[in-house]
C-alpha positions in Angstrom: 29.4 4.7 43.5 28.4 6.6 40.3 31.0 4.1 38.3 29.1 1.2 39.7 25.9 2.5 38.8 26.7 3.2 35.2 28.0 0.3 34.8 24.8 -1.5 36.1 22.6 0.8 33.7 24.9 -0.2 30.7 24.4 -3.9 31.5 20.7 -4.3 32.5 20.7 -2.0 28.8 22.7 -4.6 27.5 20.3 -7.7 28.3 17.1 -5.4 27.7 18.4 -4.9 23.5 19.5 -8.8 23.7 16.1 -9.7 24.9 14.1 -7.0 22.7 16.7 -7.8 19.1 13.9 -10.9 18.3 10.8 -9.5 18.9 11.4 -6.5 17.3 12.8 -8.9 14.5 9.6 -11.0 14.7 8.1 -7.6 14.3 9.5 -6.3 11.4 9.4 -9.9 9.4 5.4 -9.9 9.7 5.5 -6.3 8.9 7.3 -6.0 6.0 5.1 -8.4 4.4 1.7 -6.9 5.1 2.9 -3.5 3.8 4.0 -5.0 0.9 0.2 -6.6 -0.2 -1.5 -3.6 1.2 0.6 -1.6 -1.7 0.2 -4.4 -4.2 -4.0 -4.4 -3.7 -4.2 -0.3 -3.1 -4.0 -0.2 -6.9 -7.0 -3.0 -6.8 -9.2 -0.9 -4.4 -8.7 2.5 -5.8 -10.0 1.4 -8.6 -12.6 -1.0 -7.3 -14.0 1.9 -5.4 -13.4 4.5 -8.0 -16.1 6.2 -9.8 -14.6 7.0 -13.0 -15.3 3.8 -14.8 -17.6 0.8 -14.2 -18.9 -2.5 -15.3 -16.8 -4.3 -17.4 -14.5 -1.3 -17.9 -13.7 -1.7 -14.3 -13.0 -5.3 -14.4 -10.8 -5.1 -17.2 -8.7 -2.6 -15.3 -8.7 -4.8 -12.2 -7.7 -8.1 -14.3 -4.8 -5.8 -16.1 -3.8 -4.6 -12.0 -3.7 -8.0 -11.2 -1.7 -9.8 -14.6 0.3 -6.2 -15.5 0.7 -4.8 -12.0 1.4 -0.9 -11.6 1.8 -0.2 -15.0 -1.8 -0.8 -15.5 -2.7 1.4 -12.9 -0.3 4.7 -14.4 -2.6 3.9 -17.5 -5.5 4.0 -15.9 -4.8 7.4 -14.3 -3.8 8.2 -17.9 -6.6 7.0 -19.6 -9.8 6.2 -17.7 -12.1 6.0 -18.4 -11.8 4.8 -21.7 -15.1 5.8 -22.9 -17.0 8.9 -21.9 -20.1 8.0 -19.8 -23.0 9.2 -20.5 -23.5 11.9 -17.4 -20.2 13.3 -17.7 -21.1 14.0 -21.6 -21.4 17.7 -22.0 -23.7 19.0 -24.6 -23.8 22.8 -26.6 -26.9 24.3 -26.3 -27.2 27.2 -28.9 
């Protein structure tokens, strides 16, 4: 009797993956796609939300997200912002 279960476990296993295989495929093809814009415009927000730069300085590094892609974003990290604002400016007092 034990046989006959098994194999009755194995089978009704059998059609359950069959049946599941597309919808987890469905699944996984929308996804994979979403993931991959939500990394593409995380760059974009960072930086749209950032506080280091702002104005035009900010839109220029958006545009050069958008037309250069992640490159643009290492520089930013490396060099924003470009110029010093005027809060952040530290002055000597003697």
């Amino acid at each position: 009797m034990n046989v006959l279960a098994a194999l009755f476990l194995l089978v009704l296993l059998g059609v359950g993956l069959t049946v599941l295989a597309p919808v987890l495929a469905f699944g996984l093809a929308i996804a994979i796609p979403l993931v991959c814009i939500l990394l593409w415009l995380l760059p974009i927000l960072l930086i749209a939300n950032s506080d280091e730069t702002t104005g035009t300085e900010k839109l220029a590094w958006i545009l050069a997200i958008i037309f250069l892609s992640w490159f643009a974003w290492i520089f930013y990290f490396l060099l924003a912002p470009i110029k010093t604002p005027p809060h952040r400016r530290h002055y000597r007092y003697e």
